[in-house]
C-alpha positions as CSV (number, residue, x, y, z in Angstrom):
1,X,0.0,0.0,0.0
2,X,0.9,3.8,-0.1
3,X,0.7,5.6,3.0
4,X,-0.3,9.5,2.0
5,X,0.1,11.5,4.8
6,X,-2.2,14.8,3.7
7,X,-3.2,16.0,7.1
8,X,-1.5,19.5,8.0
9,X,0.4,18.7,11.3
10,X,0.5,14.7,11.0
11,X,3.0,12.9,13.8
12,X,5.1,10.2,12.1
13,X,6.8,8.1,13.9
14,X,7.6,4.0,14.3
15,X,6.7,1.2,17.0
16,X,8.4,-2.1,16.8
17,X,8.2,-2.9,13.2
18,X,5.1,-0.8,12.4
19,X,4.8,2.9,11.1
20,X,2.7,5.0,13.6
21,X,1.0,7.9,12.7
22,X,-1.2,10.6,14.4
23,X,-3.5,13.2,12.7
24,X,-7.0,15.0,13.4
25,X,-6.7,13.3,17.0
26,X,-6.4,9.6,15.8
27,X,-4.3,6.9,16.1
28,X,-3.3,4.4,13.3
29,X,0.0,1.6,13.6
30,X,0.6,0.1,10.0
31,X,2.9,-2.7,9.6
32,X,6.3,-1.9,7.8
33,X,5.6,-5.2,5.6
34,X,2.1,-3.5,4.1
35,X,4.1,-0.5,2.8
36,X,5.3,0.3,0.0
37,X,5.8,3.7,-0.4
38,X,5.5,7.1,1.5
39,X,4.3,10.2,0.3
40,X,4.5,13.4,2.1
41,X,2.1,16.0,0.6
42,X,2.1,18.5,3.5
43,X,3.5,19.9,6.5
44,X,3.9,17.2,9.6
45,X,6.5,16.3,11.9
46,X,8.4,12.8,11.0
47,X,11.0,11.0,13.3
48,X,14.5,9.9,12.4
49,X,13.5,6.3,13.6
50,X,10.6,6.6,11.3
51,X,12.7,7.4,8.0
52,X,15.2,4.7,8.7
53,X,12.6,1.8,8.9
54,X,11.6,3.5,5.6
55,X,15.2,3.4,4.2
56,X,15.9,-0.3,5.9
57,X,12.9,-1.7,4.3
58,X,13.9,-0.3,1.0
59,X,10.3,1.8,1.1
60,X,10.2,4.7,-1.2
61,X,10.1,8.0,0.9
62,X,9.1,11.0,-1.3
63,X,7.9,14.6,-0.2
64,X,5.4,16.7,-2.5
65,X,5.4,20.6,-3.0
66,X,2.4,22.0,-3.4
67,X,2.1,21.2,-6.9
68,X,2.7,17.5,-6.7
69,X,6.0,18.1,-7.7
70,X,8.5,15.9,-5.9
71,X,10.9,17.8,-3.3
72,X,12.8,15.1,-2.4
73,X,13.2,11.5,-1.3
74,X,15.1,9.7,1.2
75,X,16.8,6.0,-0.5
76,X,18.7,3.0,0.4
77,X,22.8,3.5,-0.3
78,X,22.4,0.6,-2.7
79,X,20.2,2.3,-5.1
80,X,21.9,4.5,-7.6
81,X,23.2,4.6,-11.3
82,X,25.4,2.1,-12.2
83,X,28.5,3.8,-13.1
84,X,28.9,1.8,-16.7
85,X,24.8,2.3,-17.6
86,X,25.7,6.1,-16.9
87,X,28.7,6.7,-18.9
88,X,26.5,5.1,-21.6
89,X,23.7,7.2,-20.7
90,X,25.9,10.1,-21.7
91,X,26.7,8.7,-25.1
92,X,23.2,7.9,-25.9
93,X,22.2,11.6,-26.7
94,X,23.5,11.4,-30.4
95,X,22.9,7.8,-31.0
96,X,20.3,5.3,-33.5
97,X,19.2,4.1,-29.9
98,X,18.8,7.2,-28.6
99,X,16.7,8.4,-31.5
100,X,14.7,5.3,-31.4
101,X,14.1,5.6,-28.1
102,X,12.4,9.2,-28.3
103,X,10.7,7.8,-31.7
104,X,9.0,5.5,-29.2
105,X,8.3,7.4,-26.2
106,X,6.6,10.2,-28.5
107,X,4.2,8.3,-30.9
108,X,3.3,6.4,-28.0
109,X,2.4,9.5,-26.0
110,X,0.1,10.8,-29.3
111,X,-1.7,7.5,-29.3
112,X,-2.7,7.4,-26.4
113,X,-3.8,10.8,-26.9
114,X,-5.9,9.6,-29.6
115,X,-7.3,6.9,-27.3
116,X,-8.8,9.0,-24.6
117,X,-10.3,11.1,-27.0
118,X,-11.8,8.2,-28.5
119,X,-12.7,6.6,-25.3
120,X,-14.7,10.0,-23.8
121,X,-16.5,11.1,-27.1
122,X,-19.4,8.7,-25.6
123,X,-20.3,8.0,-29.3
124,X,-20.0,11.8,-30.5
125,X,-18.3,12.9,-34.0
126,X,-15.0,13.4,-33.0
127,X,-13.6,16.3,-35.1
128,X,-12.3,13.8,-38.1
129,X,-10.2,16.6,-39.4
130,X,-8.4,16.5,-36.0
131,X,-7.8,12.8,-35.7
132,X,-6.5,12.9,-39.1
133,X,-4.1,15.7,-38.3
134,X,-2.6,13.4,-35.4
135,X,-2.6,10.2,-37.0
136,X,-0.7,12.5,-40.0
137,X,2.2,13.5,-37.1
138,X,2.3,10.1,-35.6
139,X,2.8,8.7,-39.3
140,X,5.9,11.5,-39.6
141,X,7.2,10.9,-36.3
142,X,7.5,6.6,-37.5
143,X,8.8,7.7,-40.5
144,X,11.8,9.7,-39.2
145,X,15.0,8.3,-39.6
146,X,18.6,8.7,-38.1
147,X,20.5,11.3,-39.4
148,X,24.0,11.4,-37.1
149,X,24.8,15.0,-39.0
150,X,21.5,16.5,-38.4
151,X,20.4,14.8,-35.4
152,X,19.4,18.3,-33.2
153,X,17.1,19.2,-36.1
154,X,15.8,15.7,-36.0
155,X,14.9,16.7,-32.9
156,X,13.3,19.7,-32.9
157,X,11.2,18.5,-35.3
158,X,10.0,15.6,-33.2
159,X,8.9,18.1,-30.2
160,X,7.6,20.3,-32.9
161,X,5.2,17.6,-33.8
162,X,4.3,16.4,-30.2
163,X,3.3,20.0,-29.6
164,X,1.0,20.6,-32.0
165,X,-0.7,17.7,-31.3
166,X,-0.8,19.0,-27.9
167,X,-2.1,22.0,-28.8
168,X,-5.1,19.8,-30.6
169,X,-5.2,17.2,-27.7
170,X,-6.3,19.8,-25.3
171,X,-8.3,21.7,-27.3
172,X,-10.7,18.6,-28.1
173,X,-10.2,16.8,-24.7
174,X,-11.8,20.3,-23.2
175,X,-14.5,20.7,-25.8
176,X,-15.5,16.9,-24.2
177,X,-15.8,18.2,-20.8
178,X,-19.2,19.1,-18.9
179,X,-19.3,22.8,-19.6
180,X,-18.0,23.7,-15.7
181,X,-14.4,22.0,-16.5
182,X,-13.9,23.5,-19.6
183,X,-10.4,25.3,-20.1
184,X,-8.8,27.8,-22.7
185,X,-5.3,25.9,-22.4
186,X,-2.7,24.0,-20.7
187,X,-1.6,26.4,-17.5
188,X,1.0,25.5,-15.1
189,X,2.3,26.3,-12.2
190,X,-0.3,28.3,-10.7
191,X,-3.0,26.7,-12.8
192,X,-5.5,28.8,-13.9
193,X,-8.4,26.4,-13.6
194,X,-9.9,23.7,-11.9
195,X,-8.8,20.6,-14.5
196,X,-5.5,22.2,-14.9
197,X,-4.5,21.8,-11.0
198,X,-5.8,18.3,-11.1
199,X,-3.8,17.5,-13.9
200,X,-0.5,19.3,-12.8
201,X,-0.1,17.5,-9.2
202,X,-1.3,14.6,-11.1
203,X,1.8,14.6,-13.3
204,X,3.8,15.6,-10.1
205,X,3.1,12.7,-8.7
206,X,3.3,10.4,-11.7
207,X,6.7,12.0,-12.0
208,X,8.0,10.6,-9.0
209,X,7.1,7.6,-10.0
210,X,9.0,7.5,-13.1
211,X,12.2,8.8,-10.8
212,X,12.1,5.8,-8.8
213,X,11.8,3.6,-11.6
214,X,14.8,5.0,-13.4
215,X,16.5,5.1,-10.3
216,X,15.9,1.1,-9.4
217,X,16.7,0.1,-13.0
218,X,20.3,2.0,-12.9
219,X,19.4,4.7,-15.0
220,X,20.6,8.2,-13.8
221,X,17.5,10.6,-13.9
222,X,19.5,13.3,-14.6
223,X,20.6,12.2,-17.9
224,X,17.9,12.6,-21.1
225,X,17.5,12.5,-24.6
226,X,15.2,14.6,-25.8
227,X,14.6,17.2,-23.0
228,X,18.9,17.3,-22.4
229,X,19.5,20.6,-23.4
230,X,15.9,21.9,-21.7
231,X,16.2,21.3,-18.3
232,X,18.7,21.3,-15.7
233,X,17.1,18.8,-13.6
234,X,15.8,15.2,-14.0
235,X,16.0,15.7,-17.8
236,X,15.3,11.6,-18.6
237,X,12.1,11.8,-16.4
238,X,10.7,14.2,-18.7
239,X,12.1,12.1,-22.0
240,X,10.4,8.8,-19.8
241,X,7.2,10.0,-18.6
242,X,5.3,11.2,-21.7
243,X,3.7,8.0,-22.9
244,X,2.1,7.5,-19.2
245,X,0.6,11.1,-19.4
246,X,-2.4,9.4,-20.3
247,X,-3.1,7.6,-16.9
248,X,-3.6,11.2,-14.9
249,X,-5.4,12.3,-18.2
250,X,-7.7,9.4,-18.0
251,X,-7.7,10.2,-13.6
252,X,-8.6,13.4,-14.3
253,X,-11.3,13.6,-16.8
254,X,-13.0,10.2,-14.7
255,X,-13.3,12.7,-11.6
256,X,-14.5,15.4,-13.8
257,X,-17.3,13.1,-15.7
258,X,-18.1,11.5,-12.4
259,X,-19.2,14.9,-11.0
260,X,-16.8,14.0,-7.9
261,X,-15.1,17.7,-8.2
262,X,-16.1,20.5,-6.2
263,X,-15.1,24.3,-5.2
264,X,-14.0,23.1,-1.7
265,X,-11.0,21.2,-3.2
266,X,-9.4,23.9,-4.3
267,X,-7.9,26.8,-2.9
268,X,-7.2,30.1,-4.7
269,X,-3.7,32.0,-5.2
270,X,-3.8,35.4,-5.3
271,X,-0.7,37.5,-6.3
272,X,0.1,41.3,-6.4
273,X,0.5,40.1,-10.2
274,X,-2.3,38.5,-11.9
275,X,-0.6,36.4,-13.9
276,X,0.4,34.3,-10.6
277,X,-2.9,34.3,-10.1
278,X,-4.5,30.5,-9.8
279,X,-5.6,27.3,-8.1
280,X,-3.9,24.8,-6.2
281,X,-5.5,21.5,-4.8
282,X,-5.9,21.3,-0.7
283,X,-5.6,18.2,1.5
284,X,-9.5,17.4,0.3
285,X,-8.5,17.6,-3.4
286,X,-5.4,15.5,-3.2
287,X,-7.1,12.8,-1.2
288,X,-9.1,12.4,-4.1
289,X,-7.5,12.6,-6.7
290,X,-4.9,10.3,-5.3
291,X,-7.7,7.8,-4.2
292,X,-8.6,7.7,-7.8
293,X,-5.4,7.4,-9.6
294,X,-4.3,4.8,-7.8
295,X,-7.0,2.9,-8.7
296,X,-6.4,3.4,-12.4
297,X,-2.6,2.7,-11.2
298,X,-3.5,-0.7,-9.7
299,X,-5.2,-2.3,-12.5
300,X,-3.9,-5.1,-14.9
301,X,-3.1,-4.7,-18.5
302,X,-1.6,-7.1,-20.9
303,X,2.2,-6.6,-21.0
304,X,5.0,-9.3,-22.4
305,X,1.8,-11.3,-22.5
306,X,0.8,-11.5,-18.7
307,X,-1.2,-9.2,-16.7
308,X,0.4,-7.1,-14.8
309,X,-0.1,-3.7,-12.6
310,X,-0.2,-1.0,-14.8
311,X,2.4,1.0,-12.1
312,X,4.2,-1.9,-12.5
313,X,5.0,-1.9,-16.4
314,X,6.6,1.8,-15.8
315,X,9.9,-0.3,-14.1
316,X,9.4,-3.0,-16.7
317,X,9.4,-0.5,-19.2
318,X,13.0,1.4,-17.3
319,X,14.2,-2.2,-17.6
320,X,14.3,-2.7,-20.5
321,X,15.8,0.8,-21.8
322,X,18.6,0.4,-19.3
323,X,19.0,-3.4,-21.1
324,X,19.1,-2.1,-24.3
325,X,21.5,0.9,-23.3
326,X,24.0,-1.3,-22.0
327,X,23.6,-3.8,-24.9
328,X,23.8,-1.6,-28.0
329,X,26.1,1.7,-27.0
């Protein structure tokens, strides 16, 4: 299980072999064997004693901002790059593998894209020029091929594609919304809307995910492909966690359709400038939405031809790109 700890001024501590925590005046012990991950959306008080079960136990420990996006997070010594996957890593940038790899990641993220359209038009004419358009990119993005002299071009063109079909994706996906959810575009941090906020600590969270993951499997984070030269942080969790978008897409517009969203999950920003101005989700709204996306998270689809955890497939899937690193560079 995943032990969210979203009440302001939480107390956690440990008990033998057993997490204890105390919030809103009540009392729960959890077993260390039932955990599997931590996650610390707000502000609490957590004991040494308490972090190193975590760490002993090899039990992620991960703290949210705000925004969903991860802080930090406390590891066993054993985890960690291995020192021969990273010096690959750093090779992979320019190579047929890495371009592959981006290839993959990319088109995958548009189909699913196309999917969720598909899935939430409840029988209604989706725009047919806009499906086209997308099936047009995903067709150009499959039909790029490796060009070691003008590989940054290469490139550009590929995020060039993904963000028009972005543009589109949005666009349509709000147009399929009940009227109240609706938005003008994708808005960050602060969102400007209700669905925006859902969706960024949504993708906060799913990024965590997709650190671990690397992390476990040898990768270094820090090291990308496509996103290298964009950010200065965990540049291959951006590259990794585009075709897995579509889980807190899917979260999201469930909660939305489901008329399980209200005002009283959000609270509002308000800056001296306006353009700060926005939403961000409150220990009500993040209960939720984490209820629900781990639900999505913990069902079974077909992968290698067994069922398995979707949450699962996302350290399959780091697996197998650090397997192929060190196999073909």
């Amino acid at each position: 299980m995943k032990l969210n700890l979203t009440t302001y001024g939480f107390y956690l501590s440990k008990s033998g072999n057993r997490f204890v925590i105390k919030a809103d005046g009540k009392k729960d012990e959890i077993s260390v064997d039932k955990v599997e991950q931590i996650v610390v959306t707000t502000k609490g008080v957590i004991t040494t004693d308490a972090i190193n079960l975590a760490v002993e136990n090899n039990i992620d420990f991960i703290m949210l901002n705000n925004y969903g996006k991860p802080l930090g997070r406390f590891w066993h010594s054993k985890f960690g790059s291995i020192s021969t996957i990273r010096k690959k890593q750093l090779e992979l940038e320019n190579t047929y593998l890495g371009f592959e790899l981006v290839k993959d990641w990319i088109s995958t993220k548009m189909n699913n894209q196309k999917k969720l359209l598909k899935k939430f038009s409840n029988g209604e004419s989706l725009n047919n020029s806009t499906i086209s358009k997308m099936n047009n990119y995903v067709q150009k993005i499959n039909e790029m091929e490796y060009n070691y002299k003008n590989i940054k071009e290469e490139r550009d063109k590929i995020q060039n594609l993904e963000a028009n079909v972005s543009r589109m994706y949005f666009k349509t996906l709000s147009e399929l919304l009940p009227e109240e959810y609706r938005f003008e575009c994708r808005s960050r941090n602060p969102a400007k809307d209700y669905f925006n906020c859902l969706l960024n600590y949504g993708y906060g969270i799913l990024y965590g995910q997709i650190e671990r993951s690397c992390i476990i499997a040898g990768l270094d984070p820090y090291i990308g492909i496509l996103h290298r030269d964009n950010y200065n942080r965990t540049a291959l969790v951006y590259d990794m966690i585009e075709p897995y978008r579509y889980y807190v897409d899917k979260t999201v517009f469930e909660l939305c359709i489901e008329n399980k969203i209200n005002n009283e999950f959000f609270d509002e920003l308000k800056a001296e400038e306006k353009s700060k101005n926005g939403y961000y989700l409150n220990k009500e709204g993040k209960q939720l939405l984490i209820s629900k996306y781990n639900e999505i998270m913990d069902k079974k689809i077909k992968y290698d031809g067994k069922n398995t955890r979707i949450e699962d497939t996302i350290l399959k899937d780091c697996h197998k790109v650090s397997n192929k690193i060190l196999k073909y560079i």
